[in-house]
C-alpha positions in Angstrom: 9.8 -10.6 -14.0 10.5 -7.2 -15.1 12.3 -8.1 -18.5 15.6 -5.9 -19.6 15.6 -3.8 -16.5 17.9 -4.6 -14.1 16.7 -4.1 -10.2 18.5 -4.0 -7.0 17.4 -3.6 -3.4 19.0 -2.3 -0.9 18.1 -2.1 2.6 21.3 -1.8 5.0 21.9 -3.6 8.3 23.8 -6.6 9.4 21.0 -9.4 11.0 22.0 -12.5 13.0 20.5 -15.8 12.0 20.0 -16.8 15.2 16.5 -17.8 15.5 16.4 -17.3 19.4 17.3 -13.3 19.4 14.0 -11.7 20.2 14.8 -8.3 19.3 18.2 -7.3 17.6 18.8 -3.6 16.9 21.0 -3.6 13.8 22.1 -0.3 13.2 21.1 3.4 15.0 17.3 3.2 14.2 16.9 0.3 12.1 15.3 -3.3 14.1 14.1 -6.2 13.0 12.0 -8.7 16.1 10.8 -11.8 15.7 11.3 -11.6 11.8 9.8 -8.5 11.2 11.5 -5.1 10.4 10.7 -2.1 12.4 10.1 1.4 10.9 9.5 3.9 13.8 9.4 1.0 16.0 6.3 -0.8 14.4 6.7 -3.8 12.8 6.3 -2.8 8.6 4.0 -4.9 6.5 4.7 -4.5 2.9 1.7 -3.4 0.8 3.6 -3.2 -2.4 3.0 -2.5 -5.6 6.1 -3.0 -8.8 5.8 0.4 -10.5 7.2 0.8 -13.7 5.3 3.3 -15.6 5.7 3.3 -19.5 4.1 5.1 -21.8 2.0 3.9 -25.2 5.0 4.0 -28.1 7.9 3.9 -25.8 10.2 2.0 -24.3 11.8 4.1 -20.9 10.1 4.8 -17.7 7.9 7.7 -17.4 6.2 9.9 -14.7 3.8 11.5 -16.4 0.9 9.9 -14.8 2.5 10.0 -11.3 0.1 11.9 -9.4 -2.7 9.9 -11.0 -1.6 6.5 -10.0 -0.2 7.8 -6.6 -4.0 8.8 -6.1 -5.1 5.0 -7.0 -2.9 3.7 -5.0 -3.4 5.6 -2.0 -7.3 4.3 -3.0 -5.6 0.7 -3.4 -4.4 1.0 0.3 -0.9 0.5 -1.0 2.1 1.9 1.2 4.7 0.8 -0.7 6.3 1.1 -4.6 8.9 -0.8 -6.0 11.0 0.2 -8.7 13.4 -1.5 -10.7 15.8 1.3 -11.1 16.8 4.6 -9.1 14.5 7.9 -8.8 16.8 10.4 -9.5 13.9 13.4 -9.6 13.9 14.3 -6.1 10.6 15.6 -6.5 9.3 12.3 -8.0 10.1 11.1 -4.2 9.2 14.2 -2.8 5.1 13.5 -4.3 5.3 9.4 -3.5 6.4 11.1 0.2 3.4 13.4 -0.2 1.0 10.7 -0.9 2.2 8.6 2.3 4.0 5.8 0.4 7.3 4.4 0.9 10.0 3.5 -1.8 12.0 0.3 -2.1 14.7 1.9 -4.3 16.1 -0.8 -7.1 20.3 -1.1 -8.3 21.0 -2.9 -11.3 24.7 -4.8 -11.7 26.2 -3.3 -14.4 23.9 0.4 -15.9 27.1 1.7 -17.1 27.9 3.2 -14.2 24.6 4.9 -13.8 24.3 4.4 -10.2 24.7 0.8 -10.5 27.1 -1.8 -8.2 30.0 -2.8 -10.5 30.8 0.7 -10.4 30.0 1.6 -6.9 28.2 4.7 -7.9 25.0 3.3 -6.4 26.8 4.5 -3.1 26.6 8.0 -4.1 22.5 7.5 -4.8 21.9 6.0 -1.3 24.4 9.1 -0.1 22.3 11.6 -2.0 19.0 10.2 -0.8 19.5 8.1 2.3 17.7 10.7 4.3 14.4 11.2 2.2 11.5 10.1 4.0 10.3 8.4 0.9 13.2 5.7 0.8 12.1 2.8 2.7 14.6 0.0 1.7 17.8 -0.3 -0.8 17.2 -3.2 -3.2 20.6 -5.2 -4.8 19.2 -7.1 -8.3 16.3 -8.8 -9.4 16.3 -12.4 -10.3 20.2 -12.7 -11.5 20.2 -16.0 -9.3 18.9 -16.6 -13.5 21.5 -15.2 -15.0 25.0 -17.0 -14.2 25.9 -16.2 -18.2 25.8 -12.1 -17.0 28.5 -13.2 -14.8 30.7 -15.6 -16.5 28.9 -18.4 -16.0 29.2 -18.5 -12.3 26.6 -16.9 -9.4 29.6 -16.7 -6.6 30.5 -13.8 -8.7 27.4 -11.8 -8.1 26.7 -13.1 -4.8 29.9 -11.7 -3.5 29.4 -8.1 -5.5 25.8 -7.8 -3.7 27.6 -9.2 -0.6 30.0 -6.9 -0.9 27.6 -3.9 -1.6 25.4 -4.2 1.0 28.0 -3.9 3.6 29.1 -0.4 1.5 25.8 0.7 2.3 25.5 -0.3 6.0 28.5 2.1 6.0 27.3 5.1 4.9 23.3 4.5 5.9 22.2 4.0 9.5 18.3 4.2 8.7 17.8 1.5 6.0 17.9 -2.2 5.6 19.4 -4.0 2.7 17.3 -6.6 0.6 17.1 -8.2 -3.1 14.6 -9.3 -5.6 15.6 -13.0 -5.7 14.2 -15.4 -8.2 12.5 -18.2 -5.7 13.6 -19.4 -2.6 17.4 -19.1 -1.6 19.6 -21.5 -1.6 22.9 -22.4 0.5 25.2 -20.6 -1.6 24.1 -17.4 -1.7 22.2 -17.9 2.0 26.4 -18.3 2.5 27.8 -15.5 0.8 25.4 -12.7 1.6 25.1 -12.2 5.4 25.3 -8.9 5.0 21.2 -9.0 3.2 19.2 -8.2 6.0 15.6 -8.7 4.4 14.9 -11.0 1.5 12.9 -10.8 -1.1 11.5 -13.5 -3.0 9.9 -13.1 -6.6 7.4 -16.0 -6.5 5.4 -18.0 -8.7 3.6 -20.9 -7.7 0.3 -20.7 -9.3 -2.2 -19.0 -6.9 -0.8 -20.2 -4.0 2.9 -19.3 -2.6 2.0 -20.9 0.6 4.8 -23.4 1.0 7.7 -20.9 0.5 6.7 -19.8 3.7 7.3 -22.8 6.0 10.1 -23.5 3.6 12.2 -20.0 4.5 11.2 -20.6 8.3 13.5 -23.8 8.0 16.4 -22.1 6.7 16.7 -18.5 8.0 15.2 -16.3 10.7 15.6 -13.0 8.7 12.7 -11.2 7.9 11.3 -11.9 4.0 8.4 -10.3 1.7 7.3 -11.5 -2.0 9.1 -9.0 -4.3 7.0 -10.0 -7.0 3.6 -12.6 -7.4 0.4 -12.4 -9.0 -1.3 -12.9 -12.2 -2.1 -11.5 -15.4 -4.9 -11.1 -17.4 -4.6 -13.0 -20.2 -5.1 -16.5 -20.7 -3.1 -17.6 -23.4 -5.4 -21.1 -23.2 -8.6 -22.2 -21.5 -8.0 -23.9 -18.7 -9.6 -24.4 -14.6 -12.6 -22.7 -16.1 -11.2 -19.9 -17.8 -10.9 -18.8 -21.4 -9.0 -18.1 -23.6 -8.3 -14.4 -24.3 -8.1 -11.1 -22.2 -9.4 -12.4 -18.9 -9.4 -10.0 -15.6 -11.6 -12.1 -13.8 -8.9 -14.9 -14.0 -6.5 -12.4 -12.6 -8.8 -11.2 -10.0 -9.5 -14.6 -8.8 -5.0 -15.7 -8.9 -4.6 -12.4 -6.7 -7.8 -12.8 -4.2 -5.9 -16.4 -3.4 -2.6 -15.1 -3.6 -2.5 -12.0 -0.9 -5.1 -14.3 1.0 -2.0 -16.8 1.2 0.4 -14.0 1.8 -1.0 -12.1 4.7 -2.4 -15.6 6.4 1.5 -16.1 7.1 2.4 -12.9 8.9 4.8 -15.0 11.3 6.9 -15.3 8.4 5.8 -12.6 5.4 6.4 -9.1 6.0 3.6 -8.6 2.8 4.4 -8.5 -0.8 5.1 -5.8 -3.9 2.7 -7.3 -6.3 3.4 -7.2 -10.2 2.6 -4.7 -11.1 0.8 -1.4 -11.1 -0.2 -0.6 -14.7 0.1 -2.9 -18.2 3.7 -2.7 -20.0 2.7 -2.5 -23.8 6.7 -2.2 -24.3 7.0 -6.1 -23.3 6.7 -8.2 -26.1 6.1 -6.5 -29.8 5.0 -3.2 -30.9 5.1 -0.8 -27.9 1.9 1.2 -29.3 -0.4 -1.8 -29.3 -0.9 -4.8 -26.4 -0.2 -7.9 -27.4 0.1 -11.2 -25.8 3.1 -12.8 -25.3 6.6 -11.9 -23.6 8.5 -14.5 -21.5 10.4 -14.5 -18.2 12.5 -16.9 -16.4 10.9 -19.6 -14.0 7.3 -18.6 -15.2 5.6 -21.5 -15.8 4.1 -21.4 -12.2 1.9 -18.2 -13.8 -1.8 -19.1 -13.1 -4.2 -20.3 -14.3 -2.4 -20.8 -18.0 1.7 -21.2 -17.0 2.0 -18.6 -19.1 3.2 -14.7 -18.4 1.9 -12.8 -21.2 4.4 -9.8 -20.0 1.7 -7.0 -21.3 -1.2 -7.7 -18.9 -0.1 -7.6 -15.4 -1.2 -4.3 -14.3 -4.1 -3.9 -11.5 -5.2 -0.9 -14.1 -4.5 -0.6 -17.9 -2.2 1.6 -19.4 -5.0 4.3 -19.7 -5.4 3.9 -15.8 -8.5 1.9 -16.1 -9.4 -0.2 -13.4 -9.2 -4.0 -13.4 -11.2 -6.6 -11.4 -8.1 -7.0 -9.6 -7.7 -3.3 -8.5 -10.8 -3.9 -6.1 -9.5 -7.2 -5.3 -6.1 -5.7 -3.9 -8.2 -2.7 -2.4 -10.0 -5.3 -0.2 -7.1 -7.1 0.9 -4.7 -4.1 1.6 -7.1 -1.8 3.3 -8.2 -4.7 5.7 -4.8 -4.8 7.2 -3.8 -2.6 9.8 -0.3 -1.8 10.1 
């Protein structure tokens, strides 16, 4: 949902589809068993959070506030950040490492060959970083499944790229698993093409309740798969299921309580979810030094409770770091798993 960034995840091992394989060991240390992956031999549930911090009056990404929102986090019970494009500030990592939280490092298609996969220099970043403890999957693209017109009007094209990429990184990465931020559940093309994806993500909106896309991935894959994105924001742009109108955190509290309830109900199946997002993106819509409501994103209509995304409200905290209902929502939920 993150608009004019683009993501990639990239996680790097070959998996079989074959639902009857108890335990396959892809690559030197990573596994996946019984559709979860392994890191150090546990099974890893994802207890995500998007992280794209921006500051008031701009437009790039920021880390300013890093060690200040790596501190609510860790309060959060969150173990894992996802960002839409590479850290290159090794000591960025270095502090997220620090704090105990693992990376899911993003690629975008084409950044003019700023570590990006038309160019193939987002090799050299997984070379560069492959072994920092911090990294904990490689990411290929976010939602370009809505996007053929980036491609010349046909997917196939970026199927096979990502395809194509993930096996580059299998080659030169032992430790990591490739993944992707795809818009809703997969279909057969791209299920097809991309054998080489070892962990899929899904970015997810079905109201406050993804429940279905669960037993619907269970019928057509036994790979692992997490929600790269879901939640809610806090704005309701009209009244509606007892809501109104206006800023509204309790509305957002309430999405996200039934959402990660729904989520980690369906461990068989969910290895967790990175919700959206950590703090409020005033860059979004109009004025970057003001909020406003507003913004759009593809396939958003499934945006509780008002089918609407209102792209400046989606943080768990404000842009000043406040807390929202939601932060204590998400605190409940992710501290009362264990891994």
């Amino acid at each position: 949902m993150l608009r004019n960034v683009t993501v990639i995840l990239l996680i790097g091992t070959l998996l079989s589809c074959n639902p009857t394989s108890k335990m396959k060991e892809i690559t030197e240390d990573a596994k996946i068993s019984n559709r979860k992956f392994l890191v150090n031999d546990v099974p890893y549930i994802i207890k995500g959070i998007c992280y794209h911090p921006v500051q008031k009056g701009k437009e790039t990404r920021s880390f300013e506030n890093l060690s200040e929102d790596l501190a609510l986090m860790v309060e959060a019970g969150i173990n894992t950040i996802r960002v839409y494009a590479p850290i290159i500030e090794k000591y960025v990592l270095d502090e997220i490492h620090k704090a105990g939280i693992k990376v899911i490092i993003g690629f975008g298609y084409n950044q003019d060959g700023n570590y990006d996969i038309l160019s193939g220099t987002c090799i050299d970043y997984v070379n560069n970083f492959k072994d920092h403890p911090a990294i904990l999957m490689w990411e290929l693209g976010n939602e370009y499944n809505y996007h053929p017109e980036w491609f010349g009007g046909t997917l196939k094209t970026w199927y096979t790229a990502m395809n194509q990429t993930a096996a580059e990184i299998h080659k030169v990465d032992k430790k990591h698993f490739v993944t992707t931020a795809h818009g809703e559940l997969p279909d057969s093309l791209i299920l097809t093409t991309c054998q080489n994806i070892d962990i899929w993500g899904m970015n997810v909106y079905r109201w406050d309740n993804p429940e279905e896309i669960f037993r619907q991935w269970k019928n057509i894959s036994s790979k692992p798969m997490y929600l790269s994105e879901a939640g809610s924001d806090s704005y309701m742009t009209i009244s509606k299921a007892g809501y109104t109108k206006g800023v509204n955190e309790k509305s957002q509290a309430d999405a996200n309580s039934n959402i990660l309830d729904a989520i980690f109900n369906n461990q068989d199946i969910c290895s967790g979810a990175t919700l959206f997002s950590f703090t409020d993106g005033w860059w979004k819509a109009e004025d970057p030094s003001e909020q406003n409501p507003g913004g759009w994103a593809p396939n958003s209509s499934g945006v509780p409770y008002d089918g609407s995304p209102n792209e400046e409200y989606w943080g768990i905290v404000d842009i000043d770091r406040n807390k929202k209902q939601t932060f204590d929502v998400v605190k409940l939920k992710y501290i009362s798993i264990t891994q």
